[in-house]
N, C-alpha and C positions, 0 to 999 in steps of 0.2 A: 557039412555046415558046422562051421561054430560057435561058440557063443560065449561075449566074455560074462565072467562072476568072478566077485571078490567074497573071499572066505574075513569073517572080523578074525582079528587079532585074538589070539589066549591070552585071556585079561589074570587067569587062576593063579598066577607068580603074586600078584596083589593079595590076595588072603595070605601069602606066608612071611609079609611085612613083619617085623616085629616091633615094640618098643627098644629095647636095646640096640637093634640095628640102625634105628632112626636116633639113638643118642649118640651111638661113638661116628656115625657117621651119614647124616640121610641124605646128602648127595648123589649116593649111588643109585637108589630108590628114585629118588624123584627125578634125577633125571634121563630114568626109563620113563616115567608117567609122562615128561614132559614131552615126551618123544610119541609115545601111544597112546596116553589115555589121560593127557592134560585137565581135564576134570572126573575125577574119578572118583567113587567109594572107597575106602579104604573102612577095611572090618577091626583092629586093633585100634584106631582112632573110633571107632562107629562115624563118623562123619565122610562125607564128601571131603574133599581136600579140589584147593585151586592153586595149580604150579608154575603155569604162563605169568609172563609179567603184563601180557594185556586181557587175560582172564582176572585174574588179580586186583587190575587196576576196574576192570568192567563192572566187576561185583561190588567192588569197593565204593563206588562210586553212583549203582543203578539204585534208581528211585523203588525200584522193584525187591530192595535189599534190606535191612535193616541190623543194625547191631545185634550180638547175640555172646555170651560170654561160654565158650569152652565148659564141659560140666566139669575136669577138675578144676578150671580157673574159678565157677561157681561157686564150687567147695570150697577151693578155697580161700578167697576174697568175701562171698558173700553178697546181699543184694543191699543198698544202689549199687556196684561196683560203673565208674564212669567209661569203660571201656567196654559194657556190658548194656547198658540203656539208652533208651531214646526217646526223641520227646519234650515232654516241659521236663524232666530229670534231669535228661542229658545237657536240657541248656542251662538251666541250673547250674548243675557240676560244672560245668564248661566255666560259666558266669566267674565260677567260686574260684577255680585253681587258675584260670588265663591271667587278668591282669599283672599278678607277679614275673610271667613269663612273657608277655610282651616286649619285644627288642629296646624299645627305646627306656622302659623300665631295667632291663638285666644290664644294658650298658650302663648305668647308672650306679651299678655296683659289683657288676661282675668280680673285676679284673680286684679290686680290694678282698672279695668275697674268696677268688680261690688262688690267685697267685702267693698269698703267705702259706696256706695251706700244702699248696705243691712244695715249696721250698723248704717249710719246715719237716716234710717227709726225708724231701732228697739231702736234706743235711744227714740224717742218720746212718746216711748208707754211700753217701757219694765218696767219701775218703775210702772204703772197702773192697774196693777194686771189684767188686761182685754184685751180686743181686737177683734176687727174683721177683719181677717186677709186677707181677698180678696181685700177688699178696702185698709186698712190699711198696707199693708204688700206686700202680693203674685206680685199683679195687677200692688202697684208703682214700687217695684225694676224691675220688667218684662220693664214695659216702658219706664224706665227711662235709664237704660241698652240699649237697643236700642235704645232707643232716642240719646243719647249721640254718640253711635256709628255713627248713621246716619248721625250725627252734626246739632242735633235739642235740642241742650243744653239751645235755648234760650225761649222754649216751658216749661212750665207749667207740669209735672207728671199728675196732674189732666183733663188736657186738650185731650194731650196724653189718656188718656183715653175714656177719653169721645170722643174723635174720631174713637177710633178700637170699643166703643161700639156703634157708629151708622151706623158705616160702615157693625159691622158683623149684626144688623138688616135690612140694604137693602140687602147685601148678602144671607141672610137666608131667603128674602121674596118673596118662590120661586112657590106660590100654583099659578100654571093655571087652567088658564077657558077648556072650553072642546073646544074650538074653538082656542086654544093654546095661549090666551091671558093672560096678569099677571093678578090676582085675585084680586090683591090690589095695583092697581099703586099710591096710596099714602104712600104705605110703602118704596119706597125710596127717600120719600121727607128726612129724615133726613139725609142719606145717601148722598146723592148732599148738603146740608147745609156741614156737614164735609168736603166733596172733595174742598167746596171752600174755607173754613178756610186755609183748607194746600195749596191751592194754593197761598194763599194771603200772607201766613207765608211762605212758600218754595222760592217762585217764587223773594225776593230779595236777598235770601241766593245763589241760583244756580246766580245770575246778578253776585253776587260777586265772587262766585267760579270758573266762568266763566274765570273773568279776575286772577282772585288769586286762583289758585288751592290751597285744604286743605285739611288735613288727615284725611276726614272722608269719609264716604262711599259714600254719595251724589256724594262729589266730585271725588271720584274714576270712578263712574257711568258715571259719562259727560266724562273723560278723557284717563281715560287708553283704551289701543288698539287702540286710534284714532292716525290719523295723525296728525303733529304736527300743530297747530294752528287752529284744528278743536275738535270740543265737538259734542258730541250725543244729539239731538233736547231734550229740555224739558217734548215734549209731546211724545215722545218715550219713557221717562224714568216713568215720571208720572204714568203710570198703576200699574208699579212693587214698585213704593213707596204706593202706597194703597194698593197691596197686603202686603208691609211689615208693614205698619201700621196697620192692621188687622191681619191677620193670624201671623205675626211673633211676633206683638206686647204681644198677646194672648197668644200663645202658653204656653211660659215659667211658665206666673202667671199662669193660669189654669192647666197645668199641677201639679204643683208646691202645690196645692190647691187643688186638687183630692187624690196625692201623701199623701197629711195629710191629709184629709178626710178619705183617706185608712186606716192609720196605728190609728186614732180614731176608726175604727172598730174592731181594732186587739190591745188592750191595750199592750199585753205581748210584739209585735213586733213591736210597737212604743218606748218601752223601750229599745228593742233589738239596735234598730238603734241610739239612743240617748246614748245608753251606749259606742256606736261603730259608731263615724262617714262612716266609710270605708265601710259600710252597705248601706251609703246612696244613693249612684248611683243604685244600684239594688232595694230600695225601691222606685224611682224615675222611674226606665224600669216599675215595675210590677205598677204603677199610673199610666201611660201613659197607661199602656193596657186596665186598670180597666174602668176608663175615658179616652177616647180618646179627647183631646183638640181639635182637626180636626174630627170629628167626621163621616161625610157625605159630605164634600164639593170640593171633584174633581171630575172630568167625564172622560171618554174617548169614544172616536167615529168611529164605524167600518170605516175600508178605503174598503172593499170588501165585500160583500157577505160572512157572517160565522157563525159556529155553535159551543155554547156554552154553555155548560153542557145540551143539548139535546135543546135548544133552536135558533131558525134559527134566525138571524139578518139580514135585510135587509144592503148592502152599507150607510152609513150617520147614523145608528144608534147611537145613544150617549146612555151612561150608567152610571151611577152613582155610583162609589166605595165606598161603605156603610164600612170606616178600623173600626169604631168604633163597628158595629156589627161583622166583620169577626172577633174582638177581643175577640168576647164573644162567638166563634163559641166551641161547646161543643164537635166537632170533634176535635180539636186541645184543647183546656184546660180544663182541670177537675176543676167541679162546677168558671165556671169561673164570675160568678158574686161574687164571695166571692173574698176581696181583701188579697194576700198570700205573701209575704215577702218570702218566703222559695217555689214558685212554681219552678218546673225544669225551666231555663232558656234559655226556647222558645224562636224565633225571635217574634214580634208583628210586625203593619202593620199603631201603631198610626205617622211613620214618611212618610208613604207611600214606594212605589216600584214601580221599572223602573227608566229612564232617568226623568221622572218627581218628584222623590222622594224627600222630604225637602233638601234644601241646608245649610239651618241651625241646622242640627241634631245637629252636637258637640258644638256650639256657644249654642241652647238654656236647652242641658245636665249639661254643664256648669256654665249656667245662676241658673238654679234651684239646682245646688251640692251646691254651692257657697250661695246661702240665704237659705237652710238650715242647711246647715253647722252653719253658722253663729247662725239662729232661736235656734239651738237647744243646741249651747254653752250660748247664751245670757239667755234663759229661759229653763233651764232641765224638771223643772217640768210642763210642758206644758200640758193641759186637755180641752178638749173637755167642752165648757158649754153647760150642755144636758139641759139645759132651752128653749133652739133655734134650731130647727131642722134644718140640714143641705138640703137644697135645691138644688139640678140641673135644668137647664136650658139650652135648644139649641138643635137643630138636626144635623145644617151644625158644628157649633162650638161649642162642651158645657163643661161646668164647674160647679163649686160650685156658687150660686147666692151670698152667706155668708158662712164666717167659723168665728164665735164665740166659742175665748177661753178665758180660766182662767185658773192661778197659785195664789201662794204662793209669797208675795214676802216679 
């Protein structure tokens, strides 16, 4: 007689995750998880982790879930952060930052807002036969574009950056100890050096906005919805300006910069789009999936007792929404590491799902039509200089580290 038994999987490969291995590349990782052990523990995050993109989108979405901010993202954003609460906060915050970003509002000024921006970049560099275009290109219109929005026009491009990239290094410095300690609490020393820059630069622009409300979003933040002769405390609003100096600051340029990273892989479909601007929104969705700009970096936290995808979660569990892995999920896209101009057009999960889901989808869809539109009337013959390998970088947040091109001119 016999008898069948199934032995589980050796899950023990998962303890020797590392942080570094998930920055230069956590693909490889996750899509062993997404194969064996799609909801999982992961011990150098101390978190659960969710890699499926109908895992992903379940949690994201289950009544049974609630917001919950990463502990470095805690540290370092701080509390409200709007990616992080819920509730009357959450609709608050929501309240405060949406209207700017509503479509029929961003059409209203978009295309004035960043197409000089783009072009006064690509003047500096378009006669030069060369470029690298994450620093030089993708990164500033990205920041600058917000920045202006924010009304942080008197802030530096350069600066601006250098602040969303220390901010996403304490964000992203997320390895615990097994005793549920940070692993590296000197990794958000740079992080607090940033937070205080922008408060030293913010903190007399809101004095003034205070008394002189102005069209920019800062000022929008202190004022709309309040009663009149009252403003929203500074340090109420402060978390959600870090989040948008980070994560929004970022998004646009790196996606932006995956987006042609992509179509460098696909010559024939980089012509495609260059030949046909009207291509470019669709080659700008399938970037975002390819590369997810947001990569790993929101959680959600059981409010009860539940069981998902055959895993039981204890009340207070938190889980980590892996959209950049659910993108590459091989149930939902064929050979999805390959980047496809021409794949059926799927939903992706790079803006996230639920009430928590980006508020700036159309603002930073926009933001990246609009510089390459521009990139690819300004220099047609655009090519990839294969002298310099194209590098990624990040797990909560990743992107291209360099894009190195050349043309004819």
């Amino acid at each position: 007689m016999t008898t069948n038994s199934t032995t589980a999987p050796d899950l023990s490969w998962i303890g020797d995750i590392t942080m570094a291995q998930l920055e230069r590349n956590p693909y490889e990782p996750y899509e062993r998880l997404r194969r064996e052990a799609p909801l999982a523990y992961v011990p150098v995050l101390g978190s659960h982790v969710a890699t499926t993109a109908e895992i992903c989108r379940e949690i994201a979405t289950s009544p049974d879930f609630e917001a919950v901010i990463t502990p470095a993202g805690g540290r370092t954003f701080g509390h409200p952060a709007i990616i992080g609460v819920n509730g009357d906060i959450h609709a608050d915050l929501r309240s405060m930052v949406e209207p700017a970003l509503q479509p029929v509002e961003v059409d209203r000024w978009i295309d004035d807002l960043v197409r000089p921006i783009a072009r006064g970049y690509l003047a500096k560099f378009e006669n030069d036969g060369r470029a690298e275009l994450v620093s030089q290109y993708c990164e500033p219109v990205s920041v600058r574009s917000l920045g202006d929005l924010l009304g942080l026009q008197s802030v530096e491009s350069d600066k601006l950056r250098e602040w969303f990239a220390k901010l996403s290094r304490s964000f992203t410095n997320a390895a615990m100890t097994e005793d549920g300690e940070f692993a590296n609490p000197e990794g958000f020393v740079q992080g607090d050096e940033a937070k205080a820059e922008i408060q030293a630069t913010v903190d007399p622009l809101i004095d003034k906005w205070i008394a002189e409300p102005a069209d920019t979003a800062i000022s929008h933040w202190l004022h709309d919805g309040m009663p009149p002769g009252k403003t929203r405390d500074r340090e109420y609003i402060y978390p959600t300006i870090y989040v948008y100096l980070l994560g929004a600051m970022q998004e646009p340029g790196h996606g932006m910069a995956s987006t042609l990273a992509g179509l460098f892989s696909e010559p024939d479909q980089l012509e495609q789009v260059v030949d046909d601007p009207a291509l470019i929104p669709r080659a700008i969705s399938e970037g975002m999936r390819w590369t997810s700009p947001i990569w790993s970096a929101t959680a959600r936290i059981s409010t009860k007792p539940v069981t998902v995808a055959g895993v039981d979660l204890p009340a207070g569990t938190p889980v980590i929404l892996s959209y950049g892995s659910a993108n590459h999920d091989t149930g939902v896209y064929e050979a999805p590491t390959r980047y496809d101009l021409h794949r059926p057009p799927l939903p992706h999960l790079a803006f996230g799902a639920g009430n928590h889901a980006c508020a700036g989808i159309y603002f930073a869809n926009h933001v990246m039509r609009i510089a390459l539109e521009e990139l690819f009337e300004s220099i047609p013959n655009l090519e990839r200089d294969t002298s310099s390998d194209v590098e990624f970088w990040g797990w909560g947040f990743r992107g291209p580290t360099s894009l190195h091109v050349a043309w004819e001119v």
